[in-house]
Phi, psi and omega in degrees: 000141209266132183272167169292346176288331174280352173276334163317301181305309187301312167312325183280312185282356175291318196299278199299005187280313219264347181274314177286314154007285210257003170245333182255033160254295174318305191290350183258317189301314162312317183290292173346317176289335208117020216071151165232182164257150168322315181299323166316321190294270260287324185268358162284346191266335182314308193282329138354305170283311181289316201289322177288326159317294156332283191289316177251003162346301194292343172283303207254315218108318174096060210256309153079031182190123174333279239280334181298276203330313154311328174267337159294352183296302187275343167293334214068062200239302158252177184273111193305333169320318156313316212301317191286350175281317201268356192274309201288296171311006118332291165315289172333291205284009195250332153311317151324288218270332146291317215265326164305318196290325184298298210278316186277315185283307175149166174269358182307167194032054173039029169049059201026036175315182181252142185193126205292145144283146172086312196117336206282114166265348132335275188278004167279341174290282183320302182303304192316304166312292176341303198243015156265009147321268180306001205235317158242046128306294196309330211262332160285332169313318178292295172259053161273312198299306201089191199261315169064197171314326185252107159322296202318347183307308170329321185264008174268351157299309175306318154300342178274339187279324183299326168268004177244352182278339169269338189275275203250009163325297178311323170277321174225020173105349193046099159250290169084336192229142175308293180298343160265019135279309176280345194278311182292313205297331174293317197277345167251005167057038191239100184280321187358062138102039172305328218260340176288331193260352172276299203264001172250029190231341185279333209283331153288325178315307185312321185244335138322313214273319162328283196285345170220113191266157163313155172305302207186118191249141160276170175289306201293335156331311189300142202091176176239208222053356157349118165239285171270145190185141201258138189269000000 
């Protein structure tokens, strides 16, 4: 029998499987074609996101990113003992989920690797930070509120991926997540200034979890699968 920590793990590597799958699956399957618009990515990346949300929120939490897990770790939001189970199984499904796209969809675009445009490292710092900012304010909403009655909470992490896939896509790859960055970039052997989307997405986690800590955590609160909690 499977422990509960180990079904945790297993949900993160499936979520995140299906998140790099199904958004650096759009992206190379757009190049393959010839381009796309921007607005397409941006709504394979909402689903990306929503859809393994949906489905395992109620298991893992649906963290399907290094930089979530750390900040819920360090806000105290979950139990940090957890973290090193959930980064590496992050990792894992975000390997998985390249290595499907590389071998079934195709190798274009660096297999949807992440990459400064220009050249600009400055604004690929700023943008990256900015809006892994914004991605776990929403991801503390959730669990601060839990999910509760209003469903619709499930869909702002994926609406903050979604916007930021319209905003700085074009400049820096929209990354937001450690693990969906190193996973193409290693399996398409592509580094190009990797180390910019790594201190700048840690560096937001770092400084949320800091600066906005839970009201008030019960223990049996803590993890994830939260459904409810009285305001």
């Amino acid at each position: 029998m499977i422990s509960t920590l180990g079904k945790r793990c297993l949900s993160e590597v499936a979520g995140t499987f299906l998140l790099v799958g199904i958004g650096t699956g759009a992206m190379v399957a757009g190049a393959e074609a010839g381009g796309v618009p921007q607005w397409v990515l941006a709504v394979a990346w909402f689903l990306a996101v929503s859809v393994p949300v949906v489905l395992f929120i109620g298991i893992s939490g649906a963290h399907l990113n290094p930089v979530v897990t750390g900040a819920l770790a360090l806000s105290g939001r979950i139990a940090r003992s957890e973290a090193p189970f959930y980064w590496a199984s992050q990792v894992a499904g975000a390997f998985l989920g390249s290595l499907f796209v590389a071998l079934l969809v195709g190798r274009a675009a660096h297999v949807g690797a992440t990459l400064p445009a220009d050249a600009d490292l400055v604004r690929t710092f700023v943008s990256e930070l900015t809006f892994t900012a914004l991605l776990i304010v929403a991801v503390f909403v959730l669990a601060d509120l839990g999910e509760g009655p209003r469903r619709w909470r499930l869909l702002l992490p994926g609406a903050v991926v979604a916007l930021a896939t319209l905003v700085i896509g074009p400049w820096t790859g929209s990354s937001l997540n450690p693990a969906r960055t190193i996973a193409p970039a290693v399996i398409s052997g592509t580094y190009t200034d990797l180390w910019v989307y790594l201190l700048a997405t840690a560096l937001a986690g770092v400084v949320l979890a800091v600066a906005w800590k839970p009201r008030a955590v019960d223990r049996l609160d803590r993890g994830p699968g939260r459904v409810t909690v009285e305001q």
